[in-house]
C-alpha positions in Angstrom: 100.9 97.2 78.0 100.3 98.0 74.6 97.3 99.2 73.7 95.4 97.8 70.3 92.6 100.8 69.4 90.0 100.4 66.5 90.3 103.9 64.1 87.3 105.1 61.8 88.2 107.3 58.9 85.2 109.7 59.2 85.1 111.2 55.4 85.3 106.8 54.0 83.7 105.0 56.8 87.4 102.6 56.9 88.6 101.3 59.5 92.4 100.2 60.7 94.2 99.2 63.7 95.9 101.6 65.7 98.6 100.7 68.4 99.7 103.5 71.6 102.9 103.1 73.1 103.9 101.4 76.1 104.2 104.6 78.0 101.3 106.8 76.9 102.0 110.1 76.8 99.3 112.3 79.1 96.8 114.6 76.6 98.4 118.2 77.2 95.1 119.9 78.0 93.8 117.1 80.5 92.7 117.6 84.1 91.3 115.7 86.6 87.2 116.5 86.9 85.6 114.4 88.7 83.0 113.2 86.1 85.5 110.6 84.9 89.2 110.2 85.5 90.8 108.8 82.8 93.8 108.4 84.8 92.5 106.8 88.2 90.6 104.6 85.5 93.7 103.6 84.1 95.8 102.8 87.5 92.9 100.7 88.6 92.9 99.0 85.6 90.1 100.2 83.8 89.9 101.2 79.8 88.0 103.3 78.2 88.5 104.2 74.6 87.1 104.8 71.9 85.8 103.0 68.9 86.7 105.7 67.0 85.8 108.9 64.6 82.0 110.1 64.9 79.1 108.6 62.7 79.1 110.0 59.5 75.3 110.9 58.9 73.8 114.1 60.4 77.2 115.1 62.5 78.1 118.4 61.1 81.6 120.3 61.3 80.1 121.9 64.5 79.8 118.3 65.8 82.6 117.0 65.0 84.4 119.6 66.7 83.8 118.8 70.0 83.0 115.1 69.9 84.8 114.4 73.0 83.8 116.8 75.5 80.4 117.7 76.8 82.0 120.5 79.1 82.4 121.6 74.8 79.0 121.1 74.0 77.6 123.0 77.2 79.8 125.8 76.4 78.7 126.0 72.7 74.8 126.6 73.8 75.8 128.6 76.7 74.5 131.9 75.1 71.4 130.0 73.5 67.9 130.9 74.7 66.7 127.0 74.8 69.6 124.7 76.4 69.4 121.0 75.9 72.5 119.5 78.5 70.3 120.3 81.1 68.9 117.2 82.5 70.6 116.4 86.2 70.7 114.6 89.6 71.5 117.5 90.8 69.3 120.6 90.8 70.7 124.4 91.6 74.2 123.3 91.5 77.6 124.5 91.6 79.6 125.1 88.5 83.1 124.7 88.3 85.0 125.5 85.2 87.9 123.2 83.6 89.8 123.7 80.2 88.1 121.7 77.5 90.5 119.6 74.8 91.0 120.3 71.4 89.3 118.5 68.8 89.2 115.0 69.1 92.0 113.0 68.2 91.9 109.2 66.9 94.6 109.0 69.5 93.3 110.4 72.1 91.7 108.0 75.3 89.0 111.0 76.8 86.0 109.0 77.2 84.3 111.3 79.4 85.6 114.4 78.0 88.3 115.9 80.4 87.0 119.1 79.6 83.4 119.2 80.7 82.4 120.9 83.7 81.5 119.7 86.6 78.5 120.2 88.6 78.3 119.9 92.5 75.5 120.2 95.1 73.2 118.4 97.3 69.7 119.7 95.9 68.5 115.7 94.3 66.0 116.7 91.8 66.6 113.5 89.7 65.3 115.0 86.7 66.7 111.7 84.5 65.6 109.7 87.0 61.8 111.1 86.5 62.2 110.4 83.1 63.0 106.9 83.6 60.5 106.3 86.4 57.6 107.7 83.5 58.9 105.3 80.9 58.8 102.1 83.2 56.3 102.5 85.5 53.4 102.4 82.9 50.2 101.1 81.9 51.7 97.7 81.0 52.4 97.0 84.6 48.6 96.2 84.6 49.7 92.8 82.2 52.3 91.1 85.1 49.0 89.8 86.8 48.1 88.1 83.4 51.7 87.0 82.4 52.4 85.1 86.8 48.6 83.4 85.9 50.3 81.8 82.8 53.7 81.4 84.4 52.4 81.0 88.0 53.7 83.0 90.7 56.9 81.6 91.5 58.5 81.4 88.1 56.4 84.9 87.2 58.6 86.0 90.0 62.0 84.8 89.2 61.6 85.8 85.4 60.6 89.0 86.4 63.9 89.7 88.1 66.1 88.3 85.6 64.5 90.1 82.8 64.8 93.5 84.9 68.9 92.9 85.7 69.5 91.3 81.9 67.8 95.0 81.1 69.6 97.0 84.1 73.1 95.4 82.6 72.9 95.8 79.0 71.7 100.0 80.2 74.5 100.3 81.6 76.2 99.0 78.9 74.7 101.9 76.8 75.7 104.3 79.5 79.6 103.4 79.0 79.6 103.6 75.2 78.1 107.0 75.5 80.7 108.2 78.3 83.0 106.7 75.1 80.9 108.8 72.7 79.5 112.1 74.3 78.7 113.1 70.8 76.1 110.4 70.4 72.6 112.0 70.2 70.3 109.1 70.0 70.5 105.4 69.4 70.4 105.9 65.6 74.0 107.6 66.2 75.0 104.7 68.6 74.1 102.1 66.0 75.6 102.9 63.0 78.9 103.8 65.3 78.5 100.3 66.7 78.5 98.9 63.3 81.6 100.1 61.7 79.9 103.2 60.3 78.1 101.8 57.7 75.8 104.4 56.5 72.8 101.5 55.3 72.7 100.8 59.6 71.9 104.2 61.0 69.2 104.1 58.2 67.5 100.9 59.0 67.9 102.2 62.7 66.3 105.3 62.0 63.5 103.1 60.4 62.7 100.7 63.1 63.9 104.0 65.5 60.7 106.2 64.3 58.3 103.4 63.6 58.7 101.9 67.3 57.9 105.5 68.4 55.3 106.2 66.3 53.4 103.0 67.2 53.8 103.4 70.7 51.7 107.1 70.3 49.3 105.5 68.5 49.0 102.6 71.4 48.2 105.3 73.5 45.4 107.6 71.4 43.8 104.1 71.5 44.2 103.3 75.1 43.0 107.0 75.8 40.4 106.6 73.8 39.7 103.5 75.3 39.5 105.1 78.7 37.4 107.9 77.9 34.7 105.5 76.1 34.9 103.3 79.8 34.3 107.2 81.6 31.5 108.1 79.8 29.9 104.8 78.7 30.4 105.6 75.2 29.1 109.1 75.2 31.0 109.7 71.9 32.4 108.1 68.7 35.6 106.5 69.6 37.2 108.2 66.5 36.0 111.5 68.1 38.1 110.2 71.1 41.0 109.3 69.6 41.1 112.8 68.0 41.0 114.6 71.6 43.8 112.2 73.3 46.0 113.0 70.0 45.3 116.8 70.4 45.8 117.0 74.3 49.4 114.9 73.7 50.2 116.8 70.7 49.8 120.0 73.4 51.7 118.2 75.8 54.7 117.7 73.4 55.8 121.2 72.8 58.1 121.5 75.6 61.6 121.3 73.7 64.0 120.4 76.5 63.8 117.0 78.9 64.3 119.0 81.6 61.2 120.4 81.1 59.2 117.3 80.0 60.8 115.3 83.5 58.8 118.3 85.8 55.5 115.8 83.6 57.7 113.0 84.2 57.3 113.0 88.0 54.0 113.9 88.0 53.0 110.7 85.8 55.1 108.6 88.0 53.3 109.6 90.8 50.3 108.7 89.4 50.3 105.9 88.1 51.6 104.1 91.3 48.9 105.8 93.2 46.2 104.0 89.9 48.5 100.6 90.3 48.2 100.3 94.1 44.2 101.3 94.2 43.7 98.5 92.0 45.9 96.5 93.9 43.8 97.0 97.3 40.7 97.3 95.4 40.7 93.9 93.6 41.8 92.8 97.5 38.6 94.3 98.9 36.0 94.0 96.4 33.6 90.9 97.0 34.4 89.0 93.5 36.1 89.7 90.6 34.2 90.9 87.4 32.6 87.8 85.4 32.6 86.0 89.0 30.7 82.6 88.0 28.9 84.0 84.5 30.5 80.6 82.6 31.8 83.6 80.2 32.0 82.6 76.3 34.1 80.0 76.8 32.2 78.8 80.1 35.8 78.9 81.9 34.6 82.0 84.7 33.5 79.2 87.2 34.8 79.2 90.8 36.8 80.7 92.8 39.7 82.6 92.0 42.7 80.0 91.4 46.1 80.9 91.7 48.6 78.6 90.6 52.2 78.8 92.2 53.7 76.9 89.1 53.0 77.0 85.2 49.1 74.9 84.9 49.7 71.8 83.0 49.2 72.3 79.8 50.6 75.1 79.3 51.9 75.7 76.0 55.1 77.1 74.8 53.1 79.4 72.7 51.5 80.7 75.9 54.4 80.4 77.8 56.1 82.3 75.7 53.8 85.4 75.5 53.9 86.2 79.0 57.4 86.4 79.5 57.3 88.7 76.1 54.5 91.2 78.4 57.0 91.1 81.4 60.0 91.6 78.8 58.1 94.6 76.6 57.6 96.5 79.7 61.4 96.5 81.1 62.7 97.0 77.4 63.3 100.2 77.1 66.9 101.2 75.9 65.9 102.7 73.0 65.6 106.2 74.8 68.6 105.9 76.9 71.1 107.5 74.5 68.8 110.3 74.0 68.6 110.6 78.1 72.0 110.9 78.3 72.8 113.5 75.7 71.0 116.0 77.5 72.5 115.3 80.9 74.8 117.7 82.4 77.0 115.1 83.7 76.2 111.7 81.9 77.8 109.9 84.5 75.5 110.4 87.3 72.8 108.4 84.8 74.1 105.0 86.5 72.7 106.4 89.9 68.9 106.8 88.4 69.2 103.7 86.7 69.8 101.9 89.7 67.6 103.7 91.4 64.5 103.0 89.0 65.1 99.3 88.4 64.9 98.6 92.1 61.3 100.5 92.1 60.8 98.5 89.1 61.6 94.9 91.2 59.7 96.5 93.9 56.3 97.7 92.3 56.0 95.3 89.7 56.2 92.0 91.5 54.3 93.3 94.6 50.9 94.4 92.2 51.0 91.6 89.9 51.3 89.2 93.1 48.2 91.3 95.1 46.0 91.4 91.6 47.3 88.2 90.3 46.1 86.5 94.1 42.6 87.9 94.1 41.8 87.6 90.9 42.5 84.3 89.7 44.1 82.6 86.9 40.1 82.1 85.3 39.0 86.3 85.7 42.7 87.9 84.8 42.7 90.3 82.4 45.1 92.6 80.6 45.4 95.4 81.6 44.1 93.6 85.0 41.3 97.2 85.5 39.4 95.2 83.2 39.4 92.4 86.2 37.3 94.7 88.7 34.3 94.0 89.3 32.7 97.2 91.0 32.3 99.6 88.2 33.6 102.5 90.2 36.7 100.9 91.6 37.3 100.3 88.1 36.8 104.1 87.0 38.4 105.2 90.0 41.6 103.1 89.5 41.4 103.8 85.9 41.5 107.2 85.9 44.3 107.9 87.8 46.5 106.4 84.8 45.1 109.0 82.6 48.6 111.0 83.0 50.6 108.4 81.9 48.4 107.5 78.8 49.2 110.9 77.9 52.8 111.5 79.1 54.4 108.3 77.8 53.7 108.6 73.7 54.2 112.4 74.8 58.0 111.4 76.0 58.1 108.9 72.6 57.2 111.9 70.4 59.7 114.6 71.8 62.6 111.9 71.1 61.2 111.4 67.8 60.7 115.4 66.9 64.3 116.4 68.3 65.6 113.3 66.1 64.4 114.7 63.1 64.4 118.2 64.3 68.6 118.3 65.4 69.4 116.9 61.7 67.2 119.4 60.0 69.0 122.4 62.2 72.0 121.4 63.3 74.4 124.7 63.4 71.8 127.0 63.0 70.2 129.5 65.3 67.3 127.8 65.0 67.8 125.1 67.4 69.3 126.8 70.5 67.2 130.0 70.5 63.3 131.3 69.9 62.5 132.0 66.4 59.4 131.8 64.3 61.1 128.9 62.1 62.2 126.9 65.1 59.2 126.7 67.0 56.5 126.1 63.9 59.0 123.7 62.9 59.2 121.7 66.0 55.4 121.9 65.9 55.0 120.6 63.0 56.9 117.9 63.0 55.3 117.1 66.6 51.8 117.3 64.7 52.7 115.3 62.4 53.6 112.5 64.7 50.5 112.0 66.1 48.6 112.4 62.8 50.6 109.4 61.8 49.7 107.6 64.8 45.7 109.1 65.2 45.7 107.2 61.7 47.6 104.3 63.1 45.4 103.8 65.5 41.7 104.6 63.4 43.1 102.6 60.6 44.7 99.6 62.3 41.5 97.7 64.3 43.9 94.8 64.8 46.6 97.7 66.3 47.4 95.3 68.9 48.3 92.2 67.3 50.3 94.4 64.4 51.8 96.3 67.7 53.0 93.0 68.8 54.9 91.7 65.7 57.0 94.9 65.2 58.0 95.0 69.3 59.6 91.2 68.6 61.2 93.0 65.7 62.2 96.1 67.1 62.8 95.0 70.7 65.0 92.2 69.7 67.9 94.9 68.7 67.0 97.6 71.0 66.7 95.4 74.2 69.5 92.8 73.6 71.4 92.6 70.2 72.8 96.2 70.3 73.7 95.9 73.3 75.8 92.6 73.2 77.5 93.5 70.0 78.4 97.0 72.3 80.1 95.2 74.9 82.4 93.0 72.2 82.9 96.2 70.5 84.9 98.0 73.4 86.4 95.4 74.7 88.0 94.8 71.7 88.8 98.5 71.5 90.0 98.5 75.0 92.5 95.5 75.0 92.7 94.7 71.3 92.4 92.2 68.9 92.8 88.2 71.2 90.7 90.2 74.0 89.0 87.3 75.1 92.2 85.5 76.1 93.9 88.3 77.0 91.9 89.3 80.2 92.1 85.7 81.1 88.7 84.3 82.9 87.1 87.6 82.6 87.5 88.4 78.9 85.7 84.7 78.7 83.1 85.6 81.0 82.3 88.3 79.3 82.5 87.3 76.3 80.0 84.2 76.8 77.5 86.1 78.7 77.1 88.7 76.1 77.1 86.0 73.2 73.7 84.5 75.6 72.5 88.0 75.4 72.6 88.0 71.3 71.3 85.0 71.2 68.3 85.9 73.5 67.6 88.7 71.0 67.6 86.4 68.2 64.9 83.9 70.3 62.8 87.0 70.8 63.4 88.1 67.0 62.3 84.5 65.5 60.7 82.7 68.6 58.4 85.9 69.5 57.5 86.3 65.8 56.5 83.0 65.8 53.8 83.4 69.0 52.9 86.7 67.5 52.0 84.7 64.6 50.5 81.6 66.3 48.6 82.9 69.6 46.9 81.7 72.1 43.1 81.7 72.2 41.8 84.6 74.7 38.8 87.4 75.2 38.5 89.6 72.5 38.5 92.8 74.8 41.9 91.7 76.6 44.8 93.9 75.9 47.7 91.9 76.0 51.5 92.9 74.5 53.1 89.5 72.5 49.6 88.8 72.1 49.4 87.6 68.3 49.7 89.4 65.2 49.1 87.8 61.5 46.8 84.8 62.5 45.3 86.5 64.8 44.0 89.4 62.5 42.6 86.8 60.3 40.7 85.0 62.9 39.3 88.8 64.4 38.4 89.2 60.8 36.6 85.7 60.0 35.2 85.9 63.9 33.4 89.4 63.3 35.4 90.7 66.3 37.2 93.6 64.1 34.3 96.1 63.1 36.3 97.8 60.6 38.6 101.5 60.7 37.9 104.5 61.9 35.0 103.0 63.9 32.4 104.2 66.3 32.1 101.8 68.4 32.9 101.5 72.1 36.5 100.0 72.9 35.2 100.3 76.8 37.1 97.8 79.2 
C-alpha cells in the first residue's frame, strides 16, 4: 500500500507530498531494539512517520544531525560531565549497544530511532513517573471539594474522570509525536513542527510557553507566602515572605538535570498525599467546620454541613462552569510532557508512568474531594479546602506538610523554563554538557531571573489570582486540547495520506470526530472560560479558587476595598 508522507524543506519552511513505494525498501543501518520496531509496527499494521524535517528555530547543525535517533543523542553527551537523557523507569540498568542511522532522511520511516540503545533491568525507580506524580498531585487538589459542592458529587465525579482520560489520551498523543520527533526538546519545538513550520508559531508558543511558567512561580511565592503568614500569624510583612519562598525555590532550581530534580519530585509527592489525606481525616474528625453557624458576611454559614449529590438549583452556568475549569486546571498539564520525554533514556517507557500517574490521579483526587467535600458542606467549602478547618492546628498541621510542593512545583516550572532558554543560548558548545564558570552563572542567572519576574508578579499583581485565571483559559486551551487534536490529524495524515479519514474506513472517522470534539473543547475553554473569568461568581474574598474571575472581578476587589494595593504588608493568612 502506498504510502502518502508530508516533507518539510528545513532551510524554506515548504512543504510537498512525498509518495514510497509499494515495496519499501528496509533502511540499510536498521536493527531491531526493542524500544520501537518499526517493522513489527508495520506487519501489525501500525504507522509511524514522520511529518517531516526538524523545526527551523534554535535546531543547530549538531541537531539536525541526529534528529532521528536518541541512541545519537546519548552517544553525543556520552563524554559530557552533565548528561540530560537520563531520566528512566529503570534505574542501574543494562546497556546494550546498537548501530545508530545516518542523518535523517525525508524518506526515512525511524520514529523511534533504530539506533538508540536500549536499556534493560528490573531496578523501577520511575524517575519520570516522580516527575509526573509532583506536577499533578498538587496544591490544587485542595479545590475538587469546592468544584463537587458546585457540581454535586455525582456529576463532580463523572467529570472528574472524563477530564483525567480526555487528558491521559491527548498525552499520549504527545508521547507518539515525540517517538516521531526524538529531536523535539520542548513543546515550543512540537508546535511550530505541528504547524507546518511556520516560524511566527514557535514564537507565540514560546510566548504563551514562558508566561504560563512564569505565572505559575509566582502562584506559588504567593501561596508560600501565604503559608508562612498562616504559621506565624503574620509575624512578618508578606513582601518579606514572598522574598524568602522566591530565594529558597530559586536555591532549589539549580539542579540542571531531571533526573536530579525527580529525587525532589518523589519526595514532594509523598508529601503532599500525606497533607491531602490529614485534611481529609481531619475535616472527618474535627467537631465543626470553620465559620460553623457565624451567618458569615453573606449570613449563608448556617446549619449543618449540606452536601448535595446533584448540581443545587440555581446553579448558574457561570458557576457551573468554573468548577469544572478547577478540576480541568489541575489535570492539564501537557505543556511539560515534551520536555519529560527529551531527557528520557528510552521515551517509550513514558506511556508506563503516565498510566501509572493518572490512575493515582482518579484515585486520590475523587476519594479527598468526596471525604472533605462530605464533612464540610456545600455552605463552609473553601478553596484550597485547609481554609475549611476549623481547629487551628489541624489546619497548620495539614498545611504544612504541602510546604514541599509549594516549593517543588514552580521549582519544576522554572528548570523547564531555564533549560528552554538556556539549550538555545548554548546549543553545540561546551557549555551545556560540562562544568564551566559560563555555564553554571549562566543557568543561574537565568533561574534568578525567573523568579524575580514572578517575586514581582506576585508583589505587583494583588488581583494575581483573577489575572492567573484569564491567561490559564488562554494558555490551557492550546496546551490541554488544541495541540493536541491538530497532532493526531497531523500524523494520521502523514501515516496514510491525503483521504485518511476514508481510507481507514470506521476508524479514520472515529478518529477524526473525536479529535475535532477535542478542538472544539479547547475553543469552549478559550472563549467560554474567558467569559466566566470575566463574569464570576460572587464568593469570600480569602477563597483561592483557579477559573475564579479575572477583569470584573479586579474592578469589583478594587471598588469593594478588598485589594490593599502592591507590594503589601498585610496578612494573606488562610
Amino acid at each position: 500500500m502506498a504510502l502518502a508522507r508530508e516533507s518539510k524543506a528545513a532551510a524554506n519552511g515548504t512543504s510537498n507530498i512525498s509518495a514510497l513505494d509499494e515495496k519499501r525498501e528496509p533502511h540499510r543501518d536498521s536493527v531491531s531494539t526493542g524500544a520501537y520496531d518499526v517493522e513489527k509496527a508495520e506487519q501489525s499494521g501500525r504507522k509511524m512517520s514522520r511529518l517531516g524535517g526538524p523545526t527551523t528555530i534554535g535546531i543547530t547543525d549538531s541537531d539536525s544531525a541526529s534528529v532521528v535517533s536518541v541512541g545519537k543523542q546519548m552517544e553525543q553527551e556520552a563524554e559530557n560531565a552533565i548528561k540530560y537523557r537520563t531520566c528512566s523507569w529503570q534505574k542501574n540498568a543494562r546497556l546494550i549497544s546498537f548501530p545508530t542511522v545516518k542523518p535523517y532522511d525525508h524518506l526515512s520511516r525511524d520514529p523511534a530511532g533504530v539506533g538508540r540503545s536500549l536499556w534493560t533491568g528490573s531496578d523501577m525507580s520511575q524517575q519520570t513517573a516522580a516527575l509526573l506524580f509532583s506536577e499533578y498531585i498538587c496544591l490544587a487538589i485542595m479545590s475538587f471539594p469546592y468544584s463537587y459542592s458546585v457540581l454535586g458529587l455525582v456529576p463532580g465525579l463523572l467529570v472528574t474522570v472524563a477530564v483525567a482520560g480526555l487528558v491521559l489520551y491527548t498525552s499520549l498523543v504527545v508521547w507518539e509525536f515525540c517517538l516521531r520527533h526524538p529531536e523535539i526538546r520542548d513543546v515550543c519545538d512540537l508546535g511550530q513542527m505541528l504547524y507546518y513550520g511556520w516560524p511566527w508559531v514557535w514564537y507565540a508558543t514560546a510566548v504563551m510557553f514562558l508566561l504560563n511558567n512564569t505565572f505559575i512561580e509566582a502562584l506559588h511565592v504567593l501561596i508560600g507566602a501565604k503559608y508562612l503568614n498562616t504559621m506565624t500569624g503574620g509575624a512578618m510583612c508578606t513582601v518579606g515572605f514572598s522574598a524568602i519562598m522566591a530565594v529558597i525555590s530559586w536555591l532549589c532550581s539549580l539542579p540542571r538535570t531531571f533526573d536530579t530534580l525527580s529525587k525532589l519530585a518523589t519526595l514532594s509527592v509523598f508529601f503532599t498525599i500525606v497533607s491531602v489525606v490529614l485534611a481529609a481525616v481531619f475535616s472527618g474528625i474535627e467537631e465543626h467546620p470553620k465559620g460553623y453557624n457565624t451567618g458569615g458576611p453573606a449570613g449563608t454559614l448556617v446549619g449543618e454541613p449540606k452536601v448535595n449529590a446533584f448540581a443545587a438549583s440555581g446553579t448558574t452556568f457561570v458557576a457551573g462552569m468554573n468548577a469544572f475549569l478547577n478540576i480541568s486546571y489541575t489535570f492539564i498539564g501537557q505543556i511539560t510532557l515534551p520536555s519529560f520525554i527529551a531527557e528520557m533514556k528510552e521515551p517509550k517507557d513514558f506511556k508506563k508512568a503516565l498510566l501509572t500517574v493518572t490512575v493515582a490521579e482518579i484515585i486520590v483526587f475523587s476519594a479527598v474531594g468526596a471525604v472533605v467535600y462530605n464533612y464540610t458542606g456545600t455552605q463552609y467549602i473553601t478553596s484550597p479546602a485547609f481554609g475549611s478547618l476549623g481547629n487551628e492546628l489541624y489546619q497548620k498541621v495539614s498545611f504544612s506538610f504541602m510546604i514541599p510542593t509549594l516549593i517543588f512545583l514552580g521549582v519544576l516550572y522554572a528548570s523547564v523554563s531555564a533549560r528552554f532558554i538556556f539549550f538555545r543560548i548554548f546549543e553545540g558548545t561546551r557549555h551545556k554538557g560540562n562544568h564551566t564558570v559560563v555555564g553554571w552563572a549562566s543557568w543561574a542567572g537565568i533561574l534568578a531571573i525567573t523568579w524575580i519576574v514572578a517575586f514581582v508578579i506576585a508583589g505587583v499583581i494583588p488581583f494575581f489570582n483573577d489575572l492567573l485565571s484569564l491567561m490559564s483559559s488562554l494558555f490551557d486551551s492550546f496546551f490541554g486540547f488544541i495541540f493536541w487534536g491538530t497532532a493526531y490529524m497531523r500524523m494520521r495524515k502523514a501515516d496514510y495520506g491525503p483521504g485518511w479519514v476514508t481510507k481507514r474506513g470506521i476508524r479514520g472517522l472515529a478518529g477524526f470526530s473525536f479529535n475535532v470534539v477535542i478542538i472544539f473543547i479547547g475553543l469552549y475553554m478559550l472563549t467560554a472560560g474567558t467569559y466566566v473569568s470575566v463574569h464570576p461568581p460572587s464568593v469570600a474574598s480569602h477563597t483561592l479558587i483557579l477559573g475564579q474571575a479575572s477583569v470584573q472581578s479586579i474592578l469589583d476587589n478594587y471598588h469593594a476595598g478588598v485589594v490593599e494595593g502592591v507590594f503589601t504588608c498585610n496578612s494573606n493568612a488562610l
